[in-house]
C-alpha positions in Angstrom: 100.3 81.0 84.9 96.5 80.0 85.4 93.7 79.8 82.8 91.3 82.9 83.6 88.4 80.3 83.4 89.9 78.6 86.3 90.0 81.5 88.7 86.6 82.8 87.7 85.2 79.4 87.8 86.6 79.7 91.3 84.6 82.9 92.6 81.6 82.0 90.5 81.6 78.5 92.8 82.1 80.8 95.8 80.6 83.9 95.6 77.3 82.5 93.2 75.3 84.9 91.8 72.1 83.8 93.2 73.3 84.8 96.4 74.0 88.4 94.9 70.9 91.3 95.1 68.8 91.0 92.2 70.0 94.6 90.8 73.6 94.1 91.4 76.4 93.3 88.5 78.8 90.9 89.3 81.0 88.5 87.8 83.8 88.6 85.5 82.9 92.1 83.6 86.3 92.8 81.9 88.3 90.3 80.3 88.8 87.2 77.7 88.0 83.5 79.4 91.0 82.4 77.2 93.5 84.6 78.8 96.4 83.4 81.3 96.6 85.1 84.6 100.2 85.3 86.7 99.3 87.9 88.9 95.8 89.1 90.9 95.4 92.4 92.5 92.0 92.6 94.9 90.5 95.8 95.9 87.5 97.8 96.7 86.6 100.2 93.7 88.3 100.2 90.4 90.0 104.4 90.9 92.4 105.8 88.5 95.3 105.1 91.2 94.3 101.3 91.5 94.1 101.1 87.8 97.8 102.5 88.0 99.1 100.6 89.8 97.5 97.1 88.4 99.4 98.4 85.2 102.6 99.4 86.9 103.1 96.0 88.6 101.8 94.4 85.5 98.7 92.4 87.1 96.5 90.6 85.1 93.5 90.0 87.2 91.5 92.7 89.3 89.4 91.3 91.9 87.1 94.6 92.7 84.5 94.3 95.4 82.8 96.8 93.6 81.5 96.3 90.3 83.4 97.7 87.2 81.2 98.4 85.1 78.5 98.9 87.7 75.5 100.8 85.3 75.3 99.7 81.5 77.3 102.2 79.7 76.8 103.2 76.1 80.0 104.4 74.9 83.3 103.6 75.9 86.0 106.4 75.0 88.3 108.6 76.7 86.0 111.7 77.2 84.6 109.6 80.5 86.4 108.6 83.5 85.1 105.3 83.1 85.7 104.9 79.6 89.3 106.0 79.8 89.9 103.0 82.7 88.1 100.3 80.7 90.5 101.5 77.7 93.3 101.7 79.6 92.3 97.9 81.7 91.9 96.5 78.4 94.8 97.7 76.5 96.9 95.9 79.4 94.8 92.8 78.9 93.6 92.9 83.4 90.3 91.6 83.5 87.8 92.6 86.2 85.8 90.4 88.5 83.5 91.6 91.2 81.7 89.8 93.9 80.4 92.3 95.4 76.7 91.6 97.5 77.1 88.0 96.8 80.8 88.5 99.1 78.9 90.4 101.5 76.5 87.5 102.4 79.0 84.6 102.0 79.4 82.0 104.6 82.8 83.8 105.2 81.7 86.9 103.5 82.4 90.5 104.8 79.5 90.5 107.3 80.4 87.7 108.6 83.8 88.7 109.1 82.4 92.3 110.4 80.3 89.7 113.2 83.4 87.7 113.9 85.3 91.6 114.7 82.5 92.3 116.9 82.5 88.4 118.8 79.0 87.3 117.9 77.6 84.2 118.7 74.4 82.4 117.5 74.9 84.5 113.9 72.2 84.5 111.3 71.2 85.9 107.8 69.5 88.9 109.1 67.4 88.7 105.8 65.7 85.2 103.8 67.7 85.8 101.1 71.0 85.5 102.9 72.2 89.1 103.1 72.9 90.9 106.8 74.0 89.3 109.9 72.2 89.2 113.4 73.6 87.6 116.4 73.9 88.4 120.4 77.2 90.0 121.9 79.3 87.5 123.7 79.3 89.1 127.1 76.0 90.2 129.3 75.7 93.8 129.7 77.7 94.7 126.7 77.4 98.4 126.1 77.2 100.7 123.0 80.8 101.6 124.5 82.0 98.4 124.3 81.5 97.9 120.4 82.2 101.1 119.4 85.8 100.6 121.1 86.3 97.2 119.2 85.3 98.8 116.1 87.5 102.0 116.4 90.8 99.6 117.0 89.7 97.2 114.0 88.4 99.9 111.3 88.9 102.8 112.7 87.4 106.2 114.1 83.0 105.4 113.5 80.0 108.0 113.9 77.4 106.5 116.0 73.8 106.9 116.9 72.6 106.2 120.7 73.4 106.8 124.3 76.8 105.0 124.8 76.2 103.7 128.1 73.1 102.0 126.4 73.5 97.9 126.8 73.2 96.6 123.6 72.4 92.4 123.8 71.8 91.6 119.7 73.0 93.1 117.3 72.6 93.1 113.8 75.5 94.1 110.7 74.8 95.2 107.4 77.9 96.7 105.5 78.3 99.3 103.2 75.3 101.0 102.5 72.9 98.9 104.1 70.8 101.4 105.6 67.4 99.8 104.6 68.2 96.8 107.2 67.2 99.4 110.1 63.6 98.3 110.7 64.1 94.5 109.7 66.9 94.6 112.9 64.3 96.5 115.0 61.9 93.8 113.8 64.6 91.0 115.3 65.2 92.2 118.6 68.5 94.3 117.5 69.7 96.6 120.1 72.2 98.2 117.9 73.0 97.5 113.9 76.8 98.4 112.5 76.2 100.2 108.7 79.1 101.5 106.6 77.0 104.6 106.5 73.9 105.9 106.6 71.5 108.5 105.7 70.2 111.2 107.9 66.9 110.8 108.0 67.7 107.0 108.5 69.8 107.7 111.7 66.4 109.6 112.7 64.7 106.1 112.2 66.9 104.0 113.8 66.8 106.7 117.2 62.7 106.6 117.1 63.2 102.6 117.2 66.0 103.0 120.1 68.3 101.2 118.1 71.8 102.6 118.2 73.9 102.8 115.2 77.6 101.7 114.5 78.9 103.8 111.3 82.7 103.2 110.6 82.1 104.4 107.0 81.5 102.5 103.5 85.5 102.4 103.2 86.0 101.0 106.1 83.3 98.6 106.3 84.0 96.3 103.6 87.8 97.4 102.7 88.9 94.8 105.4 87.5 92.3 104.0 89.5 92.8 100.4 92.5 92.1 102.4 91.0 88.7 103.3 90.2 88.2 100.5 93.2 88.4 98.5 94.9 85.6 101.0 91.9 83.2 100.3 92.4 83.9 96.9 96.3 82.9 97.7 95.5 80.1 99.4 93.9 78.2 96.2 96.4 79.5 93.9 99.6 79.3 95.4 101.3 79.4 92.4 100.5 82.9 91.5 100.6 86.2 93.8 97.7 88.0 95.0 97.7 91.1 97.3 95.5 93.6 98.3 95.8 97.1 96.3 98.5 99.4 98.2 97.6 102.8 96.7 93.9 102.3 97.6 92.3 105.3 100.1 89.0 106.1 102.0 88.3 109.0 99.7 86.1 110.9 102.7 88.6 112.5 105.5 88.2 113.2 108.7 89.2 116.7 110.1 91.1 117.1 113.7 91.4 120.7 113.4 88.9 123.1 115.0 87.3 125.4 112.7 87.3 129.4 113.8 83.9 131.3 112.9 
């Protein structure tokens, strides 16, 4: 067992919140400092299921991605979905910690990772502040093509915007939804930039700027990167497990059957 303050001390070191978008909520946001912790559980969103299963194999710590609370909340009772998970977290003593934008922009944060998938060199915050990545495509000549087939075999099936056979030289990563980043990429020489998702009228942007668009979907554009980040977590505390949720699922399907009118 490990001191709570220990582990949180931990993240807070790694994932600081001054690194973290000014309206996000992260940090530990369930849980008593005091308690012991024996075993962690990482995911992406706090769901019923993952709540479930933290209680059924009697974890202690939930590293979320995404903030749990997100919003300030005024009540906490079992007439809301939320309220009925923060009863039900803290009736089992598992606190909550989320990293969320600050583990997006980390050094070895999920758009970095998302720029290692996609072999960039010469990577940079695509933003001052640290958030983003831009870099150029290790080969000459790369096409939309190219990336969208190294995408589809590390995430999974993507939407795209742009001509496929369209080289694409720099390009930039925002994951999640990102999908203000589209003009400061155009602005940096991006030929293509890699969202979770993005609006329509966004996708309309990014075509009138000729930048072609990479969307694997919110899931699967940071969920990755949980998995990571429960063996990091691991690797500093070998003494007590930590593994990715099991029962977590991309919540938005994709349909292979046609459709008769």
């Amino acid at each position: 067992m490990i001191d709570l303050k220990s582990i949180v001390s931990y993240l807070d070191a790694e994932y600081p919140a001054l690194s973290a978008e000014s309206w996000d909520n992260i940090g530990l946001l369930v849980g008593d400092l005091s308690a012991t912790v024996g075993m962690i559980m990482t995911c992406l969103t706090v769901t019923p299921e993952v709540c479930e299963e933290s209680v059924a194999k009697k974890v202690d710590l939930i590293v979320s991605h995404h903030p749990f609370p997100f919003q300030a909340i005024k009540q906490i009772t079992s007439q809301t979905v939320e309220g009925s998970l923060l009863l039900r977290l803290i009736s089992h003593g598992i606190a909550v910690y989320s990293p969320h934008t600050a583990h997006d922009s980390a050094k070895d944060g999920v758009n970095q990772q998302l720029a290692a998938i996609l072999e960039l060199t010469d990577v940079a915050p695509l933003n001052a502040n640290g958030s983003g990545r831009i870099g150029n495509c290790k080969r000459s000549g790369t096409l939309l093509s190219d990336l969208l087939r190294i995408i589809e075999r590390r995430l999974g099936a993507c939407s795209y915007v742009g001509d496929t056979d369209k080289p694409v030289n720099r390009m930039a990563i925002g994951c999640g939804a990102a999908d203000d980043f589209v003009d400061e990429a155009a602005k940096q020489g991006a030929d293509g930039l890699l969202l979770g998702e993005a609006r329509f009228h966004t996708c309309l942007r990014a075509q009138s700027l000729r930048l072609a668009l990479i969307l694997p979907g919110h899931f699967a554009s940071e969920r990755f990167a949980v998995e990571t980040l429960a063996q990091k977590i691991a690797a500093r505390f070998p003494e007590i497990p930590c593994f990715a949720s099991n029962s977590e699922r991309d919540v938005i399907k994709r349909s292979n059957h046609s459709v008769d009118n």
